[in-house]
ROLUM-652712 format. One record per atom (N, C-alpha, C): atom name; x, y, z; residue number from 1. Coordinates in steps of 0.1 Angstrom, whole numbers. Layout:
N
<r atom="CA" east="X" north="Y" up="Z" nr="NUM"/>
...
# end
This chain:
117
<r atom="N" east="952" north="882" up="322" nr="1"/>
<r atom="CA" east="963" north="885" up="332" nr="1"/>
<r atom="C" east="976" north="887" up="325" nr="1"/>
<r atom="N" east="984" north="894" up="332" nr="2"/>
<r atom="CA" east="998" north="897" up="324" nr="2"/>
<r atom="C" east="1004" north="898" up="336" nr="2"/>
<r atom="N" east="1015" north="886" up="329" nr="3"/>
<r atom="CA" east="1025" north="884" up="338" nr="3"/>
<r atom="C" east="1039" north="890" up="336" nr="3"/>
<r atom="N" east="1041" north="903" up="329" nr="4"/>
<r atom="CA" east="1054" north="910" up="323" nr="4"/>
<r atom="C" east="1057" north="923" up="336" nr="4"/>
<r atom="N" east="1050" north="921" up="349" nr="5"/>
<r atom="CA" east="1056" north="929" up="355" nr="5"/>
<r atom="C" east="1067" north="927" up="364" nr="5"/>
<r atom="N" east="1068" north="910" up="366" nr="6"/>
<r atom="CA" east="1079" north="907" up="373" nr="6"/>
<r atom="C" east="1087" north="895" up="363" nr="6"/>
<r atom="N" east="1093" north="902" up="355" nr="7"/>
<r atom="CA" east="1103" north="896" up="344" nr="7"/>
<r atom="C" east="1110" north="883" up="349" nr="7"/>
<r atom="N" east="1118" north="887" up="358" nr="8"/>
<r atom="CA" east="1127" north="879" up="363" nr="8"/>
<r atom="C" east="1126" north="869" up="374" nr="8"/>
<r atom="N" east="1113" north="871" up="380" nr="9"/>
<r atom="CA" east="1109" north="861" up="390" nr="9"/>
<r atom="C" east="1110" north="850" up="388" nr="9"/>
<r atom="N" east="1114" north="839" up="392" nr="10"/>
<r atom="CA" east="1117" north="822" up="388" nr="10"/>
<r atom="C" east="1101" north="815" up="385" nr="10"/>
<r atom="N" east="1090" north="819" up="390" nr="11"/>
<r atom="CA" east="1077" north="815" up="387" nr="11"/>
<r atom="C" east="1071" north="822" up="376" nr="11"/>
<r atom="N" east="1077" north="837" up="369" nr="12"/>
<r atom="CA" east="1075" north="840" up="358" nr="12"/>
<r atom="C" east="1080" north="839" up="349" nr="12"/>
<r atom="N" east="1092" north="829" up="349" nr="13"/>
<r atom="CA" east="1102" north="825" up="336" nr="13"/>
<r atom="C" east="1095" north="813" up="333" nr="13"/>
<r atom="N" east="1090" north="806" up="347" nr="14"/>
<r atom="CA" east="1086" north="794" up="342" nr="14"/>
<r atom="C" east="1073" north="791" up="338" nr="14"/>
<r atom="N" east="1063" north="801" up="332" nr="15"/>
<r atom="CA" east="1052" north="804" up="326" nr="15"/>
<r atom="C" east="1051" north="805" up="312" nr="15"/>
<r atom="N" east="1067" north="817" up="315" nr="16"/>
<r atom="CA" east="1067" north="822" up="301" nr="16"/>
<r atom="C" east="1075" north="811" up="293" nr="16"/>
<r atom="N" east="1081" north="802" up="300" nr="17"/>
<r atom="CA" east="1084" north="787" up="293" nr="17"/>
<r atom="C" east="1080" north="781" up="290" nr="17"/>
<r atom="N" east="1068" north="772" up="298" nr="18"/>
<r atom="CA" east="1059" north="761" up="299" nr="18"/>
<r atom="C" east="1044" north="765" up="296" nr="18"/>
<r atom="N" east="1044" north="780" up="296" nr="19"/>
<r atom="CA" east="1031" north="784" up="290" nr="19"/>
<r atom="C" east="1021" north="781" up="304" nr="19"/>
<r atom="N" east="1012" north="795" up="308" nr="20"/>
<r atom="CA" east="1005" north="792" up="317" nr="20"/>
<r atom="C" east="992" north="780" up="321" nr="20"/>
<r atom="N" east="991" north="774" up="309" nr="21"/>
<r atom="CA" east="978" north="762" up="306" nr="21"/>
<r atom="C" east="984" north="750" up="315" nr="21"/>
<r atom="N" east="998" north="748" up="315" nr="22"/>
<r atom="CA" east="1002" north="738" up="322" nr="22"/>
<r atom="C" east="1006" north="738" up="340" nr="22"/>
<r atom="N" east="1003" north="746" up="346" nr="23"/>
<r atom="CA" east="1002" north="753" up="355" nr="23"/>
<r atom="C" east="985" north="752" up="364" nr="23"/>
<r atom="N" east="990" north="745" up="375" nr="24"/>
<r atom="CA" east="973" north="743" up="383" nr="24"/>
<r atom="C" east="978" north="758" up="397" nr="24"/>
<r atom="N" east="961" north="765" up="400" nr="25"/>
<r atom="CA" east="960" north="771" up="410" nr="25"/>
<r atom="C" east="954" north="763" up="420" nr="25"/>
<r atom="N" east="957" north="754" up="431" nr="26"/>
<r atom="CA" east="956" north="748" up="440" nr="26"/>
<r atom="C" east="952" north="754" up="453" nr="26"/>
<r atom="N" east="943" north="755" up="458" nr="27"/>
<r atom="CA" east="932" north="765" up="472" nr="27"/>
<r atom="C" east="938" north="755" up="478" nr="27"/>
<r atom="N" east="947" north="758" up="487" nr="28"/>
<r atom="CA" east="948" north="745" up="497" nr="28"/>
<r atom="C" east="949" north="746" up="512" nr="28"/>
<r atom="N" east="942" north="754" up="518" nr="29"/>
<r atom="CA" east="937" north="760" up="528" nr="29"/>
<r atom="C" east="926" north="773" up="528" nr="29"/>
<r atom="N" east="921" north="777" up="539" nr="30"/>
<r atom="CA" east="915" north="787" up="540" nr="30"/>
<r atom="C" east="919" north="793" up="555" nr="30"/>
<r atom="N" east="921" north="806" up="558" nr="31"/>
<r atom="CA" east="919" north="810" up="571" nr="31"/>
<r atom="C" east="912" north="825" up="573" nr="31"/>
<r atom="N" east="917" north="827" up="580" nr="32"/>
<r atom="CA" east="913" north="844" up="588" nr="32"/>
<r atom="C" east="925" north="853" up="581" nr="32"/>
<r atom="N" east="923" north="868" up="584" nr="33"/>
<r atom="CA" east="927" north="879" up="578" nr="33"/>
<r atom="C" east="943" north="878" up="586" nr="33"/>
<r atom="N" east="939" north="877" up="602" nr="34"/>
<r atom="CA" east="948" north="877" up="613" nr="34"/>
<r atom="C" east="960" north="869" up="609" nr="34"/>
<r atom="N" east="955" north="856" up="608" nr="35"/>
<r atom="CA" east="962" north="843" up="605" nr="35"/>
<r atom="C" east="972" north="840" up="590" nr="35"/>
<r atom="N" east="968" north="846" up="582" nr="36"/>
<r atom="CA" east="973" north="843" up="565" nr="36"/>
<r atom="C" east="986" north="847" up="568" nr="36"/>
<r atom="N" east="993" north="855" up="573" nr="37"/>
<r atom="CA" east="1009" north="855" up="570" nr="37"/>
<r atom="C" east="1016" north="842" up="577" nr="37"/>
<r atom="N" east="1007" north="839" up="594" nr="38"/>
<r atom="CA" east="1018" north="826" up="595" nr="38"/>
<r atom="C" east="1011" north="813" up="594" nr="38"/>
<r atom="N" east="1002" north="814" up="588" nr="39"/>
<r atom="CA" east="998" north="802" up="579" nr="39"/>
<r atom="C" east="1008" north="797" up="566" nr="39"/>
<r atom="N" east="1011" north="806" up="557" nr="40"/>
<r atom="CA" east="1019" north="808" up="546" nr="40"/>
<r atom="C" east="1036" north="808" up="550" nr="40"/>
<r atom="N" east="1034" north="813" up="564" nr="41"/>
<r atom="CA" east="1051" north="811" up="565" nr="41"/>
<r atom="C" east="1055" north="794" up="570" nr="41"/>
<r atom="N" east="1043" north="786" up="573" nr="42"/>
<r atom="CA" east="1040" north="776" up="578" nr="42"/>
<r atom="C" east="1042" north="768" up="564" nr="42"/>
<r atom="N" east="1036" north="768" up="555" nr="43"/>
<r atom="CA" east="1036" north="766" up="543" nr="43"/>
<r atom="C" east="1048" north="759" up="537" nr="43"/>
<r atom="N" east="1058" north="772" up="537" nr="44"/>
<r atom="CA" east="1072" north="778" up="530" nr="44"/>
<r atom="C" east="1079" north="765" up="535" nr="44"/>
<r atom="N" east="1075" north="767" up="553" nr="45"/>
<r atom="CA" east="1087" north="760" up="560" nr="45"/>
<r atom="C" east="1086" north="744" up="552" nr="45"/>
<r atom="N" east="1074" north="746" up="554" nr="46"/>
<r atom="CA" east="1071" north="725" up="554" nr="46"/>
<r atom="C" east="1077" north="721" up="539" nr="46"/>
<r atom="N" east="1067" north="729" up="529" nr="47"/>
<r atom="CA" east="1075" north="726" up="517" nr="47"/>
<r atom="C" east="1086" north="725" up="508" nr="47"/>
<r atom="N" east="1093" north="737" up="513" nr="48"/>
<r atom="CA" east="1098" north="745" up="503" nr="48"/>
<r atom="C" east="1100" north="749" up="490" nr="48"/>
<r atom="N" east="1086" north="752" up="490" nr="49"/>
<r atom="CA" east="1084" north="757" up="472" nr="49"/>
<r atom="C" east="1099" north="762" up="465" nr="49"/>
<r atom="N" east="1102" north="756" up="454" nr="50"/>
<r atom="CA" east="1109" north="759" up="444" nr="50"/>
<r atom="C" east="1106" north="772" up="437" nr="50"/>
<r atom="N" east="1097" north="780" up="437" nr="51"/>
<r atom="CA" east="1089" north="794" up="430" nr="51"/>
<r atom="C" east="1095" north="801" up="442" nr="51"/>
<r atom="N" east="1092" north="802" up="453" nr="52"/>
<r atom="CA" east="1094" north="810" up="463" nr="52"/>
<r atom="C" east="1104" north="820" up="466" nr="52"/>
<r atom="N" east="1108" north="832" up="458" nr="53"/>
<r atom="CA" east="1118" north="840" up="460" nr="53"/>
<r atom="C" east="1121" north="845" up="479" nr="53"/>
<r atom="N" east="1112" north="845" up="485" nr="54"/>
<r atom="CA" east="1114" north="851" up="498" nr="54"/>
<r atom="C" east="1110" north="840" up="506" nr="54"/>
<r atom="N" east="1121" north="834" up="516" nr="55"/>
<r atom="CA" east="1119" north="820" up="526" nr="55"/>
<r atom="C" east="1108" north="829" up="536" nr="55"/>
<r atom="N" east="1109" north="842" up="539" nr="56"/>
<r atom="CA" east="1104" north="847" up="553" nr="56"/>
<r atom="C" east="1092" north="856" up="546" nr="56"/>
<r atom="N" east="1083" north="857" up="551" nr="57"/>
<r atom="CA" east="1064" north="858" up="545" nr="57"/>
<r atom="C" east="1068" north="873" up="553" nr="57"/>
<r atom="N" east="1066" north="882" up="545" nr="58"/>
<r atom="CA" east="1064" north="897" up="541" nr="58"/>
<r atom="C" east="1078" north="906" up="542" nr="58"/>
<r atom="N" east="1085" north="898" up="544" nr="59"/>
<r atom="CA" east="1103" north="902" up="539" nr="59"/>
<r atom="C" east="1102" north="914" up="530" nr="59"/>
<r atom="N" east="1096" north="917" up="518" nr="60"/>
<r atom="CA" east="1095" north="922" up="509" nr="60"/>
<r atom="C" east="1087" north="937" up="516" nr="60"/>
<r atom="N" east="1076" north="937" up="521" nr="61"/>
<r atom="CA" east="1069" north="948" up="524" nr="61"/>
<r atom="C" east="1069" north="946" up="541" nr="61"/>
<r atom="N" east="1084" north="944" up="543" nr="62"/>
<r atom="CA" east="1089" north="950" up="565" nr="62"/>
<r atom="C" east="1072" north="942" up="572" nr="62"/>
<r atom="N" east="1067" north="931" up="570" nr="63"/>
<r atom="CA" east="1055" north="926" up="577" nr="63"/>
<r atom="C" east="1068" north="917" up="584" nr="63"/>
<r atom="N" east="1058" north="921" up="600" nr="64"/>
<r atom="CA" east="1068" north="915" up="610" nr="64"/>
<r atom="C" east="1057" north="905" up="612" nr="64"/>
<r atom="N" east="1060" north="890" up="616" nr="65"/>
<r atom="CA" east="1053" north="879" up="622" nr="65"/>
<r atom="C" east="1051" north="878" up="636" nr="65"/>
<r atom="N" east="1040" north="879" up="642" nr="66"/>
<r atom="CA" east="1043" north="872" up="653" nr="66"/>
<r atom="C" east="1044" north="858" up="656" nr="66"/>
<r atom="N" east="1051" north="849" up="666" nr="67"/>
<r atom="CA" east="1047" north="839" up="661" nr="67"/>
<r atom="C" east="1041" north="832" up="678" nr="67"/>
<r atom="N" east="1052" north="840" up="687" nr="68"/>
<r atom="CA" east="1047" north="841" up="700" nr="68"/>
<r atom="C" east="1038" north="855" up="706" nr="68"/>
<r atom="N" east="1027" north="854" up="706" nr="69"/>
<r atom="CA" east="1022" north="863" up="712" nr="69"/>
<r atom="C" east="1022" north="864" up="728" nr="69"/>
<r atom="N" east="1023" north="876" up="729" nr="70"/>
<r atom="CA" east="1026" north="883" up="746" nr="70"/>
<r atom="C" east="1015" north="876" up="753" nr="70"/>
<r atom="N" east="1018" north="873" up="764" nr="71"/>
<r atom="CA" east="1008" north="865" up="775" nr="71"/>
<r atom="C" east="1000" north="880" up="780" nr="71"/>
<r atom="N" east="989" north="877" up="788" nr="72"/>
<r atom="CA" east="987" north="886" up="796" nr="72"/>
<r atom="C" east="992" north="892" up="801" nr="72"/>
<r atom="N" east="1000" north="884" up="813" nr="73"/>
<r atom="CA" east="1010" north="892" up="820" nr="73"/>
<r atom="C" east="1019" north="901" up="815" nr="73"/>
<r atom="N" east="1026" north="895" up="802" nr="74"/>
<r atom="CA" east="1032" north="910" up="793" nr="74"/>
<r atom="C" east="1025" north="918" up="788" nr="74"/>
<r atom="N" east="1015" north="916" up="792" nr="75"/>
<r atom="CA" east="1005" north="932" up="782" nr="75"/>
<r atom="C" east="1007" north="938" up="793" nr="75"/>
<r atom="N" east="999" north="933" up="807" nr="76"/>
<r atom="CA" east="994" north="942" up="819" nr="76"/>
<r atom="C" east="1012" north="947" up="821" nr="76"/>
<r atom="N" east="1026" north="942" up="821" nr="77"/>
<r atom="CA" east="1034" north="948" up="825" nr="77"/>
<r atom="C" east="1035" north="963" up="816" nr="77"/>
<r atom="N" east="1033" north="960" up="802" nr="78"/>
<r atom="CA" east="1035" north="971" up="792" nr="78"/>
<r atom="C" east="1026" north="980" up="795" nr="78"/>
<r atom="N" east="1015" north="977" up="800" nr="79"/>
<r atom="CA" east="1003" north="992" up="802" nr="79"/>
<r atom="C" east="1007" north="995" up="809" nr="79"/>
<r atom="N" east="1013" north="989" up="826" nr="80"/>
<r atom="CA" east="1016" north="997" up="838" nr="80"/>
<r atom="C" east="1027" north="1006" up="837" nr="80"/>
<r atom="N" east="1035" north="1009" up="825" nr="81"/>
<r atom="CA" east="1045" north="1015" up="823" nr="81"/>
<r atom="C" east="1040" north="1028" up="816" nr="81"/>
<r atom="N" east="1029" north="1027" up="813" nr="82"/>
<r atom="CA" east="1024" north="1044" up="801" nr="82"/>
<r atom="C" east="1025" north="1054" up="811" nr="82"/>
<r atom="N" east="1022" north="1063" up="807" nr="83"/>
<r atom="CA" east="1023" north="1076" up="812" nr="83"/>
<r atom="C" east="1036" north="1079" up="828" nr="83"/>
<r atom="N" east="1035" north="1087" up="837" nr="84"/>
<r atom="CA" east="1047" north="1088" up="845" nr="84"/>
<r atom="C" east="1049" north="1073" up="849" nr="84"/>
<r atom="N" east="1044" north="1061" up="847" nr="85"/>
<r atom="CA" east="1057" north="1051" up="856" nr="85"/>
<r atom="C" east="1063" north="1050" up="839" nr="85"/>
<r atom="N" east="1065" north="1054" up="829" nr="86"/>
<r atom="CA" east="1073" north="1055" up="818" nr="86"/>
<r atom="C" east="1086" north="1061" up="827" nr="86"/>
<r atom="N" east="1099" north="1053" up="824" nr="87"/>
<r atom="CA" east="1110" north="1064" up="826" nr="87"/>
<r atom="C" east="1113" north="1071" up="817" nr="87"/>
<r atom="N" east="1109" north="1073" up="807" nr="88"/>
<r atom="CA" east="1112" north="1084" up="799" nr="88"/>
<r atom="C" east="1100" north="1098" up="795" nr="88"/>
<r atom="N" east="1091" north="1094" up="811" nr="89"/>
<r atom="CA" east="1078" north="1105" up="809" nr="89"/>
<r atom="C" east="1089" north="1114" up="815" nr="89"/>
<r atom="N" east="1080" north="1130" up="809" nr="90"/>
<r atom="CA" east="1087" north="1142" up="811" nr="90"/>
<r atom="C" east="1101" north="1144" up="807" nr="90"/>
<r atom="N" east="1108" north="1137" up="797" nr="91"/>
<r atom="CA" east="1120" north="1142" up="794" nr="91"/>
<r atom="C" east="1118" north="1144" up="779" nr="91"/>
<r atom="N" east="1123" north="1157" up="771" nr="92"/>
<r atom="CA" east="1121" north="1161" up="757" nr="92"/>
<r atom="C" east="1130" north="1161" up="757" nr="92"/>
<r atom="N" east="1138" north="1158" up="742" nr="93"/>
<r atom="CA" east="1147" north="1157" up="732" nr="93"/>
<r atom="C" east="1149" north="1169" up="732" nr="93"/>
<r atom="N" east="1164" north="1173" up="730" nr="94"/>
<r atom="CA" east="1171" north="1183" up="726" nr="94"/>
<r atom="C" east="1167" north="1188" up="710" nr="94"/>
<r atom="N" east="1168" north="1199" up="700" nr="95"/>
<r atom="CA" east="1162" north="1201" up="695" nr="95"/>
<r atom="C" east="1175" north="1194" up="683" nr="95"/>
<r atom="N" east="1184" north="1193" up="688" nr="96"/>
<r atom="CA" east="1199" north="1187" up="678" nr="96"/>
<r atom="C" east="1198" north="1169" up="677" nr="96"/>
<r atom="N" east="1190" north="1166" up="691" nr="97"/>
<r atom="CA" east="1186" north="1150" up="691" nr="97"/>
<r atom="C" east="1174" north="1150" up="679" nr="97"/>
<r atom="N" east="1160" north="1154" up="678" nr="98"/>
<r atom="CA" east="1149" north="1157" up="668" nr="98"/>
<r atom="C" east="1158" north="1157" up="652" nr="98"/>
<r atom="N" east="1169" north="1163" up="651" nr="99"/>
<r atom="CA" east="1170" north="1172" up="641" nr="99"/>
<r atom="C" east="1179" north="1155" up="635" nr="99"/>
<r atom="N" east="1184" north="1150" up="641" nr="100"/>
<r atom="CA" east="1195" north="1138" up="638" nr="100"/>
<r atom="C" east="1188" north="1126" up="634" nr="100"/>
<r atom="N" east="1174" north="1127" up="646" nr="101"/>
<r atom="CA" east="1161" north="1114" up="641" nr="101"/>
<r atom="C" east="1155" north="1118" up="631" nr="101"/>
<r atom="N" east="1156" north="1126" up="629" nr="102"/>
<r atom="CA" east="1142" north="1132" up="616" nr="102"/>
<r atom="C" east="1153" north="1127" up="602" nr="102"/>
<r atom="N" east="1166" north="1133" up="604" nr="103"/>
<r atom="CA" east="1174" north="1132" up="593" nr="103"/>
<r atom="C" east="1179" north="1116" up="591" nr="103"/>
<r atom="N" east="1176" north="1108" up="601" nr="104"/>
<r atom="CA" east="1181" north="1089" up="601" nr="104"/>
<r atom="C" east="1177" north="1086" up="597" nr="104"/>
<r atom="N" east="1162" north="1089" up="601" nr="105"/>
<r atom="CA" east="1145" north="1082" up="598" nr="105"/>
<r atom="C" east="1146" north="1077" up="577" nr="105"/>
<r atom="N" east="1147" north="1067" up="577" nr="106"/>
<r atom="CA" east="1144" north="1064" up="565" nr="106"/>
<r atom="C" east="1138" north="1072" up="554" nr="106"/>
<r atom="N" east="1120" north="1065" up="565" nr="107"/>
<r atom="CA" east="1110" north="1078" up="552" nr="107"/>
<r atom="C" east="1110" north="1092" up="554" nr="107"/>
<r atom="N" east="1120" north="1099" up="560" nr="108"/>
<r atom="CA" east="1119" north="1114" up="563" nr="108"/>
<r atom="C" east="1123" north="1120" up="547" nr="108"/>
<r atom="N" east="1113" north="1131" up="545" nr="109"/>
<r atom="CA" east="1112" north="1139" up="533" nr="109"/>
<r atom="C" east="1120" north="1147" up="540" nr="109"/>
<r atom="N" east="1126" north="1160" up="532" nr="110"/>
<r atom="CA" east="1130" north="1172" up="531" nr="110"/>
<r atom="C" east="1119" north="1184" up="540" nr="110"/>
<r atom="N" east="1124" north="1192" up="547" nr="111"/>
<r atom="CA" east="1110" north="1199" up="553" nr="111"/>
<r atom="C" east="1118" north="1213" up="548" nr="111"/>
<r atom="N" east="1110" north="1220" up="539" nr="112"/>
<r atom="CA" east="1119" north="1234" up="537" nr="112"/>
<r atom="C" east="1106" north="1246" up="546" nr="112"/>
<r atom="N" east="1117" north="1251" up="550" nr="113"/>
<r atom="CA" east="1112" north="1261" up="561" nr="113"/>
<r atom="C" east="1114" north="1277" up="551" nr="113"/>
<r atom="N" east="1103" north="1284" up="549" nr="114"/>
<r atom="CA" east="1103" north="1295" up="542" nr="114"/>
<r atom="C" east="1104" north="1305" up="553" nr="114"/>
<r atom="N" east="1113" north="1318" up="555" nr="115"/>
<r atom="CA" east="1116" north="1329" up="559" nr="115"/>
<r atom="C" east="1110" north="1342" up="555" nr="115"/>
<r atom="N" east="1102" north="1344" up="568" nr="116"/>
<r atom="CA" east="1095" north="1359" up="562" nr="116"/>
<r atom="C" east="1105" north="1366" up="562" nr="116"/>
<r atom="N" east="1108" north="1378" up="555" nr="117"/>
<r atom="CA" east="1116" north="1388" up="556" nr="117"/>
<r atom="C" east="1105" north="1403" up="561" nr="117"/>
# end
């Protein structure tokens, strides 16, 4: 293993200090695929690991938590809204509204448009 890709991490200074032999990997739960982010954010809270660069579990890669999930009755409200009981079914964006989102949008690339002559 090589630990030289995150240099400056507080858990990789303290390896490259203490040498990784002195250092235990501890299993201290198991769960589901579903469950591992707020199990771990569960974790953070209780202990507060000293290594832990990020208090909030996927901060780094935008993973949102839930921690309350929607009751029934908020689902069945959110379906009864798709298609026309949407109030925003049948209304299109102006083509200057599209042109302002595309250009806000974070991950938007460049789109070059070639001209036949």
């Amino acid at each position: 293993m090589t630990y030289h890709t995150q240099k400056n991490l507080p858990i990789s200074r303290a390896i490259r200090k203490d040498k990784i032999e002195n250092f235990t990997l501890f299993i201290s739960a198991f769960t589901t695929k579903n469950n591992v982010y707020l199990m771990e954010q569960n974790y953070i809270d209780e202990l507060n690991p000293a290594y832990n660069v990020c208090k909030t579990v996927g901060q780094k890669y935008n993973i949102s938590i839930k921690r309350n999930p929607m009751s029934d009755e908020q689902r069945l409200k959110l379906s009864l809204k798709k298609g026309k009981a949407n109030h925003r079914y049948g209304i299109k964006h102006t083509k200057e509204a599209l042109i302002k989102m595309r250009d806000n949008h974070p991950n938007t690339k460049p789109i070059y448009q070639i001209k036949k002559h």
